[in-house]
VOPAGU-2260 file (C-alpha; in pm, 1 decimal, decimal comma):
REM VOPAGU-2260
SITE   aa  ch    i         X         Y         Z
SITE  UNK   A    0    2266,1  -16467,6   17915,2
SITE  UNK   A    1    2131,9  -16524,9   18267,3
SITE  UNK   A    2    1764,0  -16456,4   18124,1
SITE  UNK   A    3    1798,5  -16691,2   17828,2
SITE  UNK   A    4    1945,6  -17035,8   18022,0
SITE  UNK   A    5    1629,9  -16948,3   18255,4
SITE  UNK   A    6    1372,1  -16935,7   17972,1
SITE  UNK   A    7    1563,7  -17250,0   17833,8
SITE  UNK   A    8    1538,7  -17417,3   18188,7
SITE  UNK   A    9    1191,0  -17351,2   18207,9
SITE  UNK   A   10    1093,8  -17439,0   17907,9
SITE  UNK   A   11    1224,4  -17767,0   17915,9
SITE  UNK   A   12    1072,0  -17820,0   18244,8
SITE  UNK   A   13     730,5  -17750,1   18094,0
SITE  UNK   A   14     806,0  -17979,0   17781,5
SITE  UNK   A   15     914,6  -18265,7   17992,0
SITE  UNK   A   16     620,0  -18216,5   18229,7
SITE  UNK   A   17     385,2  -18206,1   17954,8
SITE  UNK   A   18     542,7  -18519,1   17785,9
SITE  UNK   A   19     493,4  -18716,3   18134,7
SITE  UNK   A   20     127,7  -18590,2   18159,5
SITE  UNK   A   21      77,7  -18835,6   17842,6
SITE  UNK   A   22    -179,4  -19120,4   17851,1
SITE  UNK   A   23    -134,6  -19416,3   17794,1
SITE  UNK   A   24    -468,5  -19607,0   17687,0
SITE  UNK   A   25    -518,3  -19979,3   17731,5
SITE  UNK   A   26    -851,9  -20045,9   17651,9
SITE  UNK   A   27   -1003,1  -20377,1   17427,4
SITE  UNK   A   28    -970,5  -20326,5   17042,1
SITE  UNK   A   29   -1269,1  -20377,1   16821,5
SITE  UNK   A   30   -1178,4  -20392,5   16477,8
SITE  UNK   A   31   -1397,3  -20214,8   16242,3
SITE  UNK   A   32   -1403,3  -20178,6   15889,4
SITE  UNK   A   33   -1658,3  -19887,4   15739,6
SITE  UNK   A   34   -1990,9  -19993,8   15634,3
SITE  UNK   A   35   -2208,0  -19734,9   15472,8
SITE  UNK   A   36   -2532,5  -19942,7   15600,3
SITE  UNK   A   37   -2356,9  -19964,7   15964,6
SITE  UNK   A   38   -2193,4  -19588,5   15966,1
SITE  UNK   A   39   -2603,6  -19430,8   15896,2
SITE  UNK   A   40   -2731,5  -19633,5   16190,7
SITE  UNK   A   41   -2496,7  -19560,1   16427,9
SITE  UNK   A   42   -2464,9  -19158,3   16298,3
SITE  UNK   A   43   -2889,4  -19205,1   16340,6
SITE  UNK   A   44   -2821,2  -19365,8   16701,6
SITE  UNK   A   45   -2588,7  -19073,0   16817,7
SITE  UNK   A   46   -2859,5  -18810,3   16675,3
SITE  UNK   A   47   -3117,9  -18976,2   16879,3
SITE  UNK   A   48   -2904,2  -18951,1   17135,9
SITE  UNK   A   49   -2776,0  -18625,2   17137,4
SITE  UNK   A   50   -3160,6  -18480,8   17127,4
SITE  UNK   A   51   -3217,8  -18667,7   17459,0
SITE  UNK   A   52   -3313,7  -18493,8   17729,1
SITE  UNK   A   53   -3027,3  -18647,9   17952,0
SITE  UNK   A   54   -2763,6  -18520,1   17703,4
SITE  UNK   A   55   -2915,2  -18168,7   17593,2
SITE  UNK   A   56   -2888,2  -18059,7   17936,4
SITE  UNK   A   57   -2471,6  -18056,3   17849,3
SITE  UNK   A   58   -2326,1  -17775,7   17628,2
SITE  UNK   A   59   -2259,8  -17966,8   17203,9
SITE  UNK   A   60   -1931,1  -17916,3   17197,5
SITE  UNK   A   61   -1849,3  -18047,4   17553,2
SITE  UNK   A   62   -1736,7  -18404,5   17701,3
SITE  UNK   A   63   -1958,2  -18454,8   17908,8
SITE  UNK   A   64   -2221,8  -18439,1   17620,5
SITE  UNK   A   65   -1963,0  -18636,8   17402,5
SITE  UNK   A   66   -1978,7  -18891,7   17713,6
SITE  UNK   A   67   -2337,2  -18896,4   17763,0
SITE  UNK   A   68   -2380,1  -18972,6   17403,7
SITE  UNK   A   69   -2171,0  -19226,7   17365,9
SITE  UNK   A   70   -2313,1  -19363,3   17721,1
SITE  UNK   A   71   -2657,8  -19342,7   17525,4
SITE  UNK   A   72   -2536,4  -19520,9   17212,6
SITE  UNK   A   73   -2401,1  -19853,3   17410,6
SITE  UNK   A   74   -2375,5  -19828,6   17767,6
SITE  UNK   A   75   -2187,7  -20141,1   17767,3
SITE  UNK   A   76   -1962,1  -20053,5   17498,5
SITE  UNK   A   77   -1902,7  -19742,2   17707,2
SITE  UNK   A   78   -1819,0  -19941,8   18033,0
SITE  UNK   A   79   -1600,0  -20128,9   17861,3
SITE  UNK   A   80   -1359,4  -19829,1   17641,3
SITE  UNK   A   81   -1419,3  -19538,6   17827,7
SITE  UNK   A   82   -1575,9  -19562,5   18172,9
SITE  UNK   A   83   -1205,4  -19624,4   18348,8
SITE  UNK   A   84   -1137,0  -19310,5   18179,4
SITE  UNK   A   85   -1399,8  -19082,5   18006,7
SITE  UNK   A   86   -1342,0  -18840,2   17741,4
SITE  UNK   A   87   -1206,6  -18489,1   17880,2
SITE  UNK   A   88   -1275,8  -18138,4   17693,6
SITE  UNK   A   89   -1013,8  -18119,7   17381,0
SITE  UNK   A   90    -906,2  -18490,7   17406,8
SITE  UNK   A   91    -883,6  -18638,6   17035,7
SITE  UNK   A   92   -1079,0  -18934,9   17079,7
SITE  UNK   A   93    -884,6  -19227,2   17003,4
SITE  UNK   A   94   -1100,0  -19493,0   17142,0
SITE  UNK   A   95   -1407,2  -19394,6   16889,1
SITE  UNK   A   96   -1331,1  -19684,3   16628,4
SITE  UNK   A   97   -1292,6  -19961,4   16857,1
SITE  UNK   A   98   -1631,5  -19830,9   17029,4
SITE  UNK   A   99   -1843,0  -19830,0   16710,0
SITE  UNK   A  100   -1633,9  -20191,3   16636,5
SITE  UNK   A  101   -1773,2  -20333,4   16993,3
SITE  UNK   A  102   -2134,4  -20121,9   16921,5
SITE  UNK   A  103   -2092,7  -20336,2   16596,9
SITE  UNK   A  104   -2073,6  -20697,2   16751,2
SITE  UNK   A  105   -2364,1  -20581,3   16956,6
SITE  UNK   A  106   -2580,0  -20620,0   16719,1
């Protein structure tokens, strides 16, 4: 019984610790509404960017080459959604459609 209420201590502990660890983003909002004709530039923007030397030097599947790219895409979309902040390895990316809404009003 002893062994059990510890588990259950402890793993309550780690659940509440992990729900505190939680971010809480507040970053500007682009809207952005898929665009076929938008969606192929900015996929052929993040290719040219990803074959970069700056950003090849990074492992694919890492965020610092998710950062970089994104860095080479719009650097002042970047500053403005991720910079305080920058994407860390296994983060879901949340941020991504109000970036390609602000790389959108760029141009």
């Amino acid at each position: 019984m002893k062994l059990f209420l510890f588990f259950l201590f402890f793993f309550i502990t780690i659940l509440s610790a992990t729900v505190r660890l939680e971010k809480n983003f507040d970053y500007p909002k682009y809207a952005y509404s898929r665009n076929s004709q938008f969606e192929d530039r900015i996929k052929n923007l993040q290719y040219s960017c990803e074959t970069t030397v700056q950003c090849t030097i990074y492992h694919k599947e890492t965020a610092a080459r998710k950062n970089c790219v994104l860095k080479c895409v719009s650097k002042k979309c970047y500053d403005k959604i991720y910079a305080f902040d920058p994407l860390e390895d296994g983060e879901i990316d949340q941020r991504y459609k109000s970036f390609k809404g602000c790389v959108a009003t760029e141009n």
